[in-house]
N, C-alpha and C positions, 0 to 999 in steps of 0.2 A: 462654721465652727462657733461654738462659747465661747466665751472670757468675761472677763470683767468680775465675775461672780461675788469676789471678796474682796473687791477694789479697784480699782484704775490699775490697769495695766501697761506703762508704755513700752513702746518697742516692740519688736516680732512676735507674735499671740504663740507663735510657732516655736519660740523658745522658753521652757517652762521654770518660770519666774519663783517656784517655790525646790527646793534641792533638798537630797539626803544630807547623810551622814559626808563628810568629805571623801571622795575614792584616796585611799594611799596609794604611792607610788608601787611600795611593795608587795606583793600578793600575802594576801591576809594569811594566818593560820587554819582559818574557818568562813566554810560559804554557804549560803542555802542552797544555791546553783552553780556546779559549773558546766561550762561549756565548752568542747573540746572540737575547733576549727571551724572558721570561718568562710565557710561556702553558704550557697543561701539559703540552707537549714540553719544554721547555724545563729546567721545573723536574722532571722526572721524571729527564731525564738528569743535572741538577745534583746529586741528591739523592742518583743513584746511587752518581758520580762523591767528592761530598764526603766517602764512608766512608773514602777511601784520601787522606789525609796528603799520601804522596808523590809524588802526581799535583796539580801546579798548575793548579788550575782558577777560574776568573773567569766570570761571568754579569750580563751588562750587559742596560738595559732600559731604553726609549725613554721610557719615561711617567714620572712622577716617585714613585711607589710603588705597592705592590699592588691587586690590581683588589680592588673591595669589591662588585659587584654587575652582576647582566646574564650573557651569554651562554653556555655552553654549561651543561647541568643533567644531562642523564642518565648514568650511571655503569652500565655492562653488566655480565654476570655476569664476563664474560674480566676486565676492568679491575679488578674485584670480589679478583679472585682474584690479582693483581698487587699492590693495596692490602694483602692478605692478606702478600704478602712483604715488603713495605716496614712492615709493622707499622702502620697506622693504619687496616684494614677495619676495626674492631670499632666507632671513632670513627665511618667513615661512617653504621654500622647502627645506630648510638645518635641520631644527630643527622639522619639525611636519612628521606627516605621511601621505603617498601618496593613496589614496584609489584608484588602479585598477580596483580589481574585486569584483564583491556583492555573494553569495551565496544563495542557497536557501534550506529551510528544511522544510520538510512536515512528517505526520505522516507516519509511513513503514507499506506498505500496508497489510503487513505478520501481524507487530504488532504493531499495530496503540498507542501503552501505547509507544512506542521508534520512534525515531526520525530520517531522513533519507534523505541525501541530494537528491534534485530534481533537480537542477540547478545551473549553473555558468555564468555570463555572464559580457563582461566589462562597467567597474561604467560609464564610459562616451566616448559617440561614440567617432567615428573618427574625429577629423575637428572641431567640437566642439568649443574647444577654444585652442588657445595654451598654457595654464595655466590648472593644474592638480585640481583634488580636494581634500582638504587638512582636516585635522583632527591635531589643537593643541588648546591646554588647554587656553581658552579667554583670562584668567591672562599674558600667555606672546602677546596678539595679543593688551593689554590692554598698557603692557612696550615698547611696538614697536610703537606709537603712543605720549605714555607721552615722551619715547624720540626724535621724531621726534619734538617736542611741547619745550622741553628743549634746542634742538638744532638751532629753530626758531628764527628768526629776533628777535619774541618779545620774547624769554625763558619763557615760558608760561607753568605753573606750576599750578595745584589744589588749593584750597582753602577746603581743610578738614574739617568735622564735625562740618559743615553749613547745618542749618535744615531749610524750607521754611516754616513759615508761616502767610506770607500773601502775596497776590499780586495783585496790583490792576493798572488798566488801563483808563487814561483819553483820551476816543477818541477825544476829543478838543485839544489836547494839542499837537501843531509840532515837539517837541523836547522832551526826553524823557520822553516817557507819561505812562512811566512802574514804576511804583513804587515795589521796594521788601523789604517786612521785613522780615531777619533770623535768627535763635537761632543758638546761638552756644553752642555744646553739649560736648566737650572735656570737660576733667576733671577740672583746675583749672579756667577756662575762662563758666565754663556751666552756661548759662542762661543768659550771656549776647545778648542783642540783635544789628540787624547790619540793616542800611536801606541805599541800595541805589536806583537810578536812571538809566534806562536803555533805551535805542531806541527801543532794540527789547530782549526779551526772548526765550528762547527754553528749555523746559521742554522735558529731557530725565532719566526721574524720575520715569522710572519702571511703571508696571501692577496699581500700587495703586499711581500713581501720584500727588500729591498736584499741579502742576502747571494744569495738565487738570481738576481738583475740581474747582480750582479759575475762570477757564473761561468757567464753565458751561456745560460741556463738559460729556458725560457717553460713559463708553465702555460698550458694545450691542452685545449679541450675545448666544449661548445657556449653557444651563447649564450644569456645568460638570458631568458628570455621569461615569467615568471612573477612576479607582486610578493608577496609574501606578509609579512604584519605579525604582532609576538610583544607580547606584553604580559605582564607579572607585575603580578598584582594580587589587592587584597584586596575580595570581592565578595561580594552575598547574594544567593542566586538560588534557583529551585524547581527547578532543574534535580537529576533525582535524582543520578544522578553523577558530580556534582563532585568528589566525593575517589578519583575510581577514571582510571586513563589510559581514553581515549573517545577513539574516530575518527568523528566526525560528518560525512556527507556528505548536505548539503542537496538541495533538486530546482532550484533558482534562483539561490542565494545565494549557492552555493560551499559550504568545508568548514571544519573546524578542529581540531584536534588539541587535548586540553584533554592538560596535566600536572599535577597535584597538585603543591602541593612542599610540602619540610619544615615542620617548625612547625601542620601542622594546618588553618591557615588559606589560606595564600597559594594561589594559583594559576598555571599559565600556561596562558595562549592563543596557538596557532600557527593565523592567520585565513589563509583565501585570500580575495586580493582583485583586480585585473586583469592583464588576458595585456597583456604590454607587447610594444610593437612593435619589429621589428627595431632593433639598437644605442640600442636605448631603455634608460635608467638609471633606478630605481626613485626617486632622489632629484629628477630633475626633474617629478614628482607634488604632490610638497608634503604630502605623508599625512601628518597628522594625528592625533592618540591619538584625538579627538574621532571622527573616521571611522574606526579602527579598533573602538572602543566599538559604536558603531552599525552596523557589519558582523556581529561577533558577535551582538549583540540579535536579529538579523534571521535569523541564521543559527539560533538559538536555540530561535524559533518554536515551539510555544504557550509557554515559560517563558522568564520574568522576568530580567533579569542587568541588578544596579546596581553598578558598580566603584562601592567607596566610596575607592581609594585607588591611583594607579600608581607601582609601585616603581620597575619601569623597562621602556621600550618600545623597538621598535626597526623600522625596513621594510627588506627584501632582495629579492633576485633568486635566484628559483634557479639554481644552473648547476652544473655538473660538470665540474671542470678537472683537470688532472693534467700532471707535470712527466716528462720520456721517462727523466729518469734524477736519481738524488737524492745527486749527488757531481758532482766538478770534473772528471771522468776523461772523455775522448771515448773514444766507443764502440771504435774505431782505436787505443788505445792504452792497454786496458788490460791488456796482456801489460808493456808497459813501464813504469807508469808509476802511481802508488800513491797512492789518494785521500787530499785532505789538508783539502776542505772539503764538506763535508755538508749537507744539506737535509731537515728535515722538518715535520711535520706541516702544517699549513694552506698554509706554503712551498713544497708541492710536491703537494697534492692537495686540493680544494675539494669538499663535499658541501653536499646540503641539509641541517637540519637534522632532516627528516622522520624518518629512522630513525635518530637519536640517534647514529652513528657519526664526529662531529667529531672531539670531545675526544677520543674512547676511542681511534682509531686512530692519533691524532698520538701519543699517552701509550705504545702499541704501539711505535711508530721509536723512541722514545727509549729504551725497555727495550731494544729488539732491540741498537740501536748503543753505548750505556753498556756493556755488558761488553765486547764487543768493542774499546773505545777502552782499558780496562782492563788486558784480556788482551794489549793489544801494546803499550803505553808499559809496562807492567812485565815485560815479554818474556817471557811464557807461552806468546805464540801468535805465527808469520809474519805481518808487516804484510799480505800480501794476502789476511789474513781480513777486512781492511775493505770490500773489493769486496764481501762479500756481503752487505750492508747494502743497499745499491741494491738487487742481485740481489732478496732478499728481500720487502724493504719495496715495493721497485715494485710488483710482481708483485700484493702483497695489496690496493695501493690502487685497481689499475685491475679488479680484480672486486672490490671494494664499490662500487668509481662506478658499474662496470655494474647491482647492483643497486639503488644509488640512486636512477641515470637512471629505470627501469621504476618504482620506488616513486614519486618524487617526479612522474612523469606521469599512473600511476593517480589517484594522490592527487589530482590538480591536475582530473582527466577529468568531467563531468558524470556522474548516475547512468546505466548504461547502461540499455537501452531493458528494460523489464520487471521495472525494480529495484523498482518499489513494490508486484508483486503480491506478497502473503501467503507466506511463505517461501521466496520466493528471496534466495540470499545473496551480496550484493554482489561483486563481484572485489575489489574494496580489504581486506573482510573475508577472501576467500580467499587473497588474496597474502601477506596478516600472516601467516596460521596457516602455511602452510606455508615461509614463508621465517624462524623462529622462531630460528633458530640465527644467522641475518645480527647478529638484533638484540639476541641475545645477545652478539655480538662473537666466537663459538666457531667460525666458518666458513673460519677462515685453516687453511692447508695448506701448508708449506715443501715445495719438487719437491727430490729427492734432491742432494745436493750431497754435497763435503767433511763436511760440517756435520751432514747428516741422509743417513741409509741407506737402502738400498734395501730393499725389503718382502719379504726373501726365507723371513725368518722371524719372519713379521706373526701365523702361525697361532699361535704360543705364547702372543699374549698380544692379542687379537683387541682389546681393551677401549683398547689403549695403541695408537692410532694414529700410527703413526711421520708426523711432519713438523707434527702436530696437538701442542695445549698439553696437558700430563699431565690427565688427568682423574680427578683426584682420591676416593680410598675412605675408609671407616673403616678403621683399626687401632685395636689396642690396646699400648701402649709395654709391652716388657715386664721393665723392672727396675722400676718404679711402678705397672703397670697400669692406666695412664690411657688411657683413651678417644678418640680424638683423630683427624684426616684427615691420610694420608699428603702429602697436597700439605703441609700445614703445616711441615713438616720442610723446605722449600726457602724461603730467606731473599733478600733484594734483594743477595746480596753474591758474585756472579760467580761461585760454584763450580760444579763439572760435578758431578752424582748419580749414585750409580749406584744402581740399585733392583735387589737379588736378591731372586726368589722361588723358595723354595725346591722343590722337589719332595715328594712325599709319602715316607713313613719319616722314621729319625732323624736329624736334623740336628749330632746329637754323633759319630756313630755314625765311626769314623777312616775310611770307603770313600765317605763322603761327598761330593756335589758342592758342598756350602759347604767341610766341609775342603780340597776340593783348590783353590777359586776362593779363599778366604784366604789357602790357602797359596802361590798363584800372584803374588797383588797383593802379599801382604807380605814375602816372599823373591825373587821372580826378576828376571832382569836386564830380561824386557821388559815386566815391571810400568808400568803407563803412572803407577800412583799415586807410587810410586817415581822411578821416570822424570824426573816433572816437577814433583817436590814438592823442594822445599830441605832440605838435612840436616837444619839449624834450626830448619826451620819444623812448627810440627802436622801430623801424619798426613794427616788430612782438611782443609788449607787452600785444595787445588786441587782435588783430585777428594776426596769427602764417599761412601762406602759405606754402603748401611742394607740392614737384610738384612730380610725376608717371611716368616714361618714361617705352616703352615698350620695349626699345631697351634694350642692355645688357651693364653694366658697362664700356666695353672696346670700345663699340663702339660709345660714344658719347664724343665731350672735352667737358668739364664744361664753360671753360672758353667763350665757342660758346655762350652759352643760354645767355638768357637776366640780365644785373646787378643788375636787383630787386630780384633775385634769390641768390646774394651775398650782402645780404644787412649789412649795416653798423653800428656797433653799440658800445654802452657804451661810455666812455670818450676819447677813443683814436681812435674813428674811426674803431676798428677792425673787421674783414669780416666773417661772420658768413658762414663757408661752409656747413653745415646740412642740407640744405632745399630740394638738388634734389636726389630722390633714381630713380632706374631701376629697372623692373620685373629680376626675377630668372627663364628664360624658361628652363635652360639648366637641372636643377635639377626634373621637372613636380610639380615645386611647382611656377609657374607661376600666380602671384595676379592676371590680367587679366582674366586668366582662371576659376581660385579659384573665385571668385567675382562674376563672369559675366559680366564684364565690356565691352561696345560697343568698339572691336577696332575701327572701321571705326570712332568713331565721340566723343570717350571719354566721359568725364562729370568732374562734379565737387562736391565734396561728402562737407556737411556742418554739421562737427563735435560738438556739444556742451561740454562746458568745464567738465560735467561728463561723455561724453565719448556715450551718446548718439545720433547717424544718424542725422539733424535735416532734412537735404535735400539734393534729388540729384537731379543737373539743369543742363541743358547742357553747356558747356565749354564756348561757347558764347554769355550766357544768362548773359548778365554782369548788365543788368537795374533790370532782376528778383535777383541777388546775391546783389543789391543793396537796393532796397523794402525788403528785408527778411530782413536784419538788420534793418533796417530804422523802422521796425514794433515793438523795440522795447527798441533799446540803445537811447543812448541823443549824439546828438552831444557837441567836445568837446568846451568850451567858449572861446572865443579868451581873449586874455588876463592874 
């Protein structure tokens, strides 16, 4: 990371030494933002939000402080690689657990009543990502966030046992046209009421929502017919792998999903247990830990499982619901008329928890819509870049439910008919492997819009799938020659990238296509970096340039390439050297290679501030890198 930029900074780099406005204790009359609960949409988008000062943001929450244990645990490689920007992946890879390899268990075709590994294979290909997949308890991925939000410009802190009910929206109204009325539920203060005023809202208020009630909104989808109990616990069993993720799928008994989690010890179990009948509720059951314990054992068969301890248990229904649209705006009137309350993650799409995609995709809306609330309360961008928030986030929730619907039925399906002869390999085993990218979280695709390009010159850089997240290479930086992955260089803090890769020859050389592509962005009038950067402000505060040389560290000086590439910043003038890295041929971990990238004629990759492709255009397509932005920021006002 940076510092120092505007002075000596002591103490933690990590706690940001310049503040807003002071937070009142009271919740204000008026906010740019608020945010309604604290799940990990919630606080992704707070987190986001809390870097910028002069955006007023509030984050209220039903319960009376932070969750400490239970519900969502897996963490995908996509999420992985978002943590990575927000600065606390290294925290998760110290503290959680690494899932390798999956397992598989099917009925022993000797004695189909006992159970008998089929398979082993690893959780996530080669190449993939360079971020693992992780397994820790949400409560600390929930303190990794509230502290990043404490350490923020604006020290942006909850608002506790605030209950939402009412909320109402004047689409006439330019300036906060959100009105919220809410209870507050703590003990001495219960039943006072609080109203304020907001720009915009974002209701991340769980499966049963109150903010998606108020704007007319239903989640849609089928009904649960399936009961399924989870348990964390700490247990001694002969079961050989207990520390490995396992898809056990019995001949009788049903199935269960075992998770490892952090600390070495602990466990979870994901049991199947009955199909419930039509508008049947899992709670009117009365399950039991004591029947969940005992469904495991049996599922278990030949080996031993004694919980000696339950952390926390829980029974559900599977189902798959999803919301037609994740904003206030009716479909009829969105040429008119400009969203101002939002919906996401569990608010507007329900999964099982079979393929781990709760958390990860709700944590997904909130990155996608945080810059975007960003880029238009500080008018970088046209307010109806907020419609594509819906646009986007729908789209990717109703194909993961589609895959979960088929997972969560397999899952649920008896062994088919000839599953216990001697290597045959179950469909539940075959569905994992081949559907590896779902649960990776890397299977989202943005359809071309404003926002993301069309694929007309997708051949230069085969590797960087436009509308898909940057897929990450080795470089090497080269004013330090540190070792390092190009995705690292993209921070949680709303800039757009742009990635040039150079072509093969000199990249000093004056006939150059880096000389003419620097000298385009840093002199001409339709420079988008220019364009839409403030006189005042750093070079790179909106659009961030990093240039790809093919050549090797040692073989280029720095000081050869163009001055827009050492550009100038903060109060003292100082020279930001980070911007040029070089390929790693020597090692066969060569970005060029890995990517696909045209030596003969380069490109230039157009990164969005979630970390999203939006385009790749050839290197001296400098009028098309100029229309791409121009499609959707505001220039800045002189003045």
């Amino acid at each position: 990371m940076q510092y120092h930029l505007n002075g000596f900074q002591p103490g933690d780099p990590e706690i940001s030494g310049t503040t807003g406005p002071q937070r009142a204790a009271a919740l204000p009359e008026k906010v740019d933002v608020l945010i309604i609960g604290c799940g990990p949409a919630g606080l992704t988008l707070a987190a986001q939000l809390a870097a910028f000062p002069d955006i007023a943001t509030r984050i209220v929450e039903q319960k009376p402080g932070p969750l400490e244990k239970g519900q969502a645990d897996g963490i995908s490689c996509r999420s992985m690689e978002m943590f990575k920007a927000f600065g606390f992946a290294d925290t998760v890879m110290r503290q959680g657990y690494w899932v390798n390899e999956t397992t598989f268990w099917k009925p022993d075709a000797h004695n189909p009543e006992h159970i008998t590994r089929n398979g082993r294979i690893q959780d996530v290909e080669d190449g993939l990502s360079e971020m693992p997949h992780m397994i820790l308890n949400q409560a600390r991925v929930h303190d990794m966030y509230l502290d990043i939000m404490r350490r923020s410009p604006s020290r942006l802190v909850p608002d506790y046992s605030l209950k939402l009910v009412d909320l109402a929206v004047d689409p006439d109204a330019n300036d906060y046209p959100v009105t919220v009325t809410l209870d507050r539920v703590d003990g001495e203060r219960a039943g006072r009421t609080e109203t304020l005023r907001a720009r915009y809202v974002v209701g991340c208020d769980g499966a049963r929502s109150a903010v998606r009630r108020a704007i007319g909104r239903d989640l849609v989808g089928d009904s649960a017919n399936q009961a399924w109990g989870v348990m964390d616990v700490l247990a001694v069993t002969d079961f050989p792998d207990i520390r490995c993720k396992t898809l056990i799928q019995s001949a009788n008994e049903g199935n269960i999903i075992i998770i490892p989690r952090e600390g070495g010890y602990l466990v979870r179990l994901y049991i199947e247990l009955d199909k419930l009948s039509a508008g049947e509720r899992v709670a009117g059951r009365n399950i039991t830990i004591e029947a969940l314990i005992a469904a495991a054992q049996r599922i278990f068969r030949p080996y031993s499982l004694a919980v000696k301890d339950v952390v926390w248990w829980s029974v559900y229904e599977i189902g798959q619901r999803l919301t037609d649209k994740f904003d206030d705006v009716p479909d009829d009137q969105i040429a008119d008329r400009l969203p101002r309350v939002f919906i996401a993650g569990d608010a507007c799409h329900t999964h099982s928890p079979k393929a781990g995609q709760g958390m990860n995709v709700s944590m997904g809306d909130a990155f996608n819509l945080g810059w975007k609330l960003v880029s238009v309360l500080q008018n970088r961008c046209r307010p109806d870049l907020l419609h594509s928030y819906s646009a986007e986030r729908q789209a990717v929730a109703k194909d993961l439910i589609e895959f979960d619907r088929e997972w969560a039925r397999i899952m649920s399906e008896k062994p088919e008919q000839g599953a216990a002869e001697l290597g045959n390999e179950p469909i539940f085993q075959r569905y994992f492997i081949e559907h590896g990218r779902y649960t990776a979280g890397l299977s989202v695709t943005y359809e071309p819009s404003a926002l993301t390009g069309a694929a007309t010159w997708q051949s230069l850089a085969t590797g960087f799938e436009i509308g898909t997240r940057l897929h990450s290479a080795p470089v090497v930086r080269l004013s330090d020659a540190k070792p390092m992955e190009l995705g690292d260089t993209i921070t949680a803090d709303t800039r757009w990238r742009l990635y040039a890769f150079c072509p093969a020859g000199d990249p000093a050389a004056q006939d150059s296509a880096l000389n003419a592509l620097c000298a385009f962005l840093g002199d001409e009038a339709a420079s988008p970096i220019r364009n839409y950067t403030a006189p005042d402000a750093d070079i790179d505060s909106i659009i961030d340039l990093r240039i790809v040389l093919q050549q090797g560290s040692r073989d280029v000086a720095l000081e050869t390439l163009p001055d827009f590439l050492l550009p100038r910043k903060g109060r003292f003038g100082l020279v930001d050297y980070e911007k040029v890295f070089c390929a790693d041929p020597g090692t066969g971990r060569d970005i060029f290679a890995l990517r696909g990238i045209d030596r003969e004629r380069g490109c230039v990759a157009i990164v969005r501030p979630d970390q999203y492709v939006a385009h790749v255009l050839p290197l001296d397509a400098h009028q098309e890198i100029a229309e791409f932005f121009d499609g959707f920021m505001l220039p800045v006002q002189a003045g």
